[in-house]
N, C-alpha and C positions, 0 to 999 in steps of 0.2 A: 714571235711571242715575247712580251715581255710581264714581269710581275712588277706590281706596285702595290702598298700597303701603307696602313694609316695603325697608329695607338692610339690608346686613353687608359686613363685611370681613376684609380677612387679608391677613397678610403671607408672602412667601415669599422665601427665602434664596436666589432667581435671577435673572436681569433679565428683563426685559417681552418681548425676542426669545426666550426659551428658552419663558418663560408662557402665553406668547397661544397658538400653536398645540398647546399641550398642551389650553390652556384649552378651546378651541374642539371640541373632539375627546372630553371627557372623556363616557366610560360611563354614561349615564342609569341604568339599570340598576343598577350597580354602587355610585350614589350615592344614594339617596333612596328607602330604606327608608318602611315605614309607621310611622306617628306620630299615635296618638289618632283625630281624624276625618280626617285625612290618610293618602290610601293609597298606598300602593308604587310604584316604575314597576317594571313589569313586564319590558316589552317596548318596545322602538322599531322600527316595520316601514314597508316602503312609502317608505324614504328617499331622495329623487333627488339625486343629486350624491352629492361627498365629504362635506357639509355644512359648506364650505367657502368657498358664493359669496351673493350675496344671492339669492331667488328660490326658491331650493331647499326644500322640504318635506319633513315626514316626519310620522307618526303615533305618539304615545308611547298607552301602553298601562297602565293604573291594574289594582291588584291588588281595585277593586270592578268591575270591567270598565269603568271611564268610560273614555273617550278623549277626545285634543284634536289637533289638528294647529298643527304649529308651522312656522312659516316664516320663515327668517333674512331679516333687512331690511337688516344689517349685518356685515361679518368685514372689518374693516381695522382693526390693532391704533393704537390703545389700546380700540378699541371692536366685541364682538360682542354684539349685540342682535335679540332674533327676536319676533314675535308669535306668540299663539298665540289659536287659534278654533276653533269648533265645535265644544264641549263638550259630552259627551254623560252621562249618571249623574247624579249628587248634584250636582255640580258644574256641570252642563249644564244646570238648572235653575234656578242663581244666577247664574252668570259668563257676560257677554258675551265677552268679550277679555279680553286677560291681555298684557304685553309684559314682556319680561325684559331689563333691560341689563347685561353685565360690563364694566370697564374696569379695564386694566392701566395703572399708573404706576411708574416709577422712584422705590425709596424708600431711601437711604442703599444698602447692597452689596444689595438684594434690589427687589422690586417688592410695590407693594400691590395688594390685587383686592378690587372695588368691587361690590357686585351689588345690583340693584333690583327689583323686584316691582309691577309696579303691575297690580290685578285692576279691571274696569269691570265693573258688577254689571248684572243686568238687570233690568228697572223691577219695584219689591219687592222687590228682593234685598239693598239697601243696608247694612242694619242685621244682616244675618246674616253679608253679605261681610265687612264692617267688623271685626264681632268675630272670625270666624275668623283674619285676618290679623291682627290686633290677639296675639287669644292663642293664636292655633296656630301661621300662618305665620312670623312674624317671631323666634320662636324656634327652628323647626325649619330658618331658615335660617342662623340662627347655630349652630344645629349641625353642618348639613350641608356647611360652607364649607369646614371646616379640614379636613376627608378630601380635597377636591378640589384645595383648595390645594396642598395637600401633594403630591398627583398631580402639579401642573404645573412642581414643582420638581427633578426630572429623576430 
């Protein structure tokens, strides 16, 4: 098993209290379109809480039907951060875990947002996790940021 990860960022013309809970809230759905071998989020079902405290779960839904459950481990601004497991499809195949962190900073009149990726591959999966992230993910998060950004700036 090994882990590999990708960032990005972006800035927003708001401060870190206006960002975070926009941040934390934002539309799976509505964000993360399909992209080459990377497929759609569909649907997010099955969410307990607001998705608002740690512990809380939910099921995000792939437009190849894969699924994963994700579970916040963190929501206390500057920092929300969740795990996700039990992958199921194409995906569920090569990836053990997956954990995602955002962080909000104060940047001159607005805030930055910080977002990480790191995927743990399951044994044999290394070298195919590796380059998906390498040339799928890590551009599809830099495209995907700046629509979200943009959401959490009011």
């Amino acid at each position: 098993m090994s882990t590999h990860s990708a960032s990005a960022s972006a800035h927003v013309a708001a401060p870190p209290s206006d960002v975070f809970p926009r941040l934390t809230q934002h539309d799976a759905t509505r964000f993360y379109p399909k992209s080459g071998v990377l497929p759609a989020v569909v649907e997010v079902r099955d969410q307990t809480g607001g998705w608002d405290a740690a512990g809380q779960t939910r099921t995000v839904v792939m437009s190849d039907g894969g699924t994963f459950t994700e579970t916040l481990r963190v929501v206390t601004e500057p920092v929300f951060a969740y795990d996700l497991t039990e992958f199921t499809g194409f995906f569920g195949l090569l990836v053990a875990r997956a954990r995602s962190e955002w962080r909000v900073a104060a940047d001159g009149e607005g805030t930055t947002i910080s977002w990480t990726y790191a995927f743990t591959s399951k044994p044999g999966g290394g070298l195919l996790v590796a380059a998906i992230v390498r040339l799928a993910w890590a551009g599809y998060m830099r495209t995907v940021l700046p629509p979200i950004a943009a959401s959490t700036a009011g």
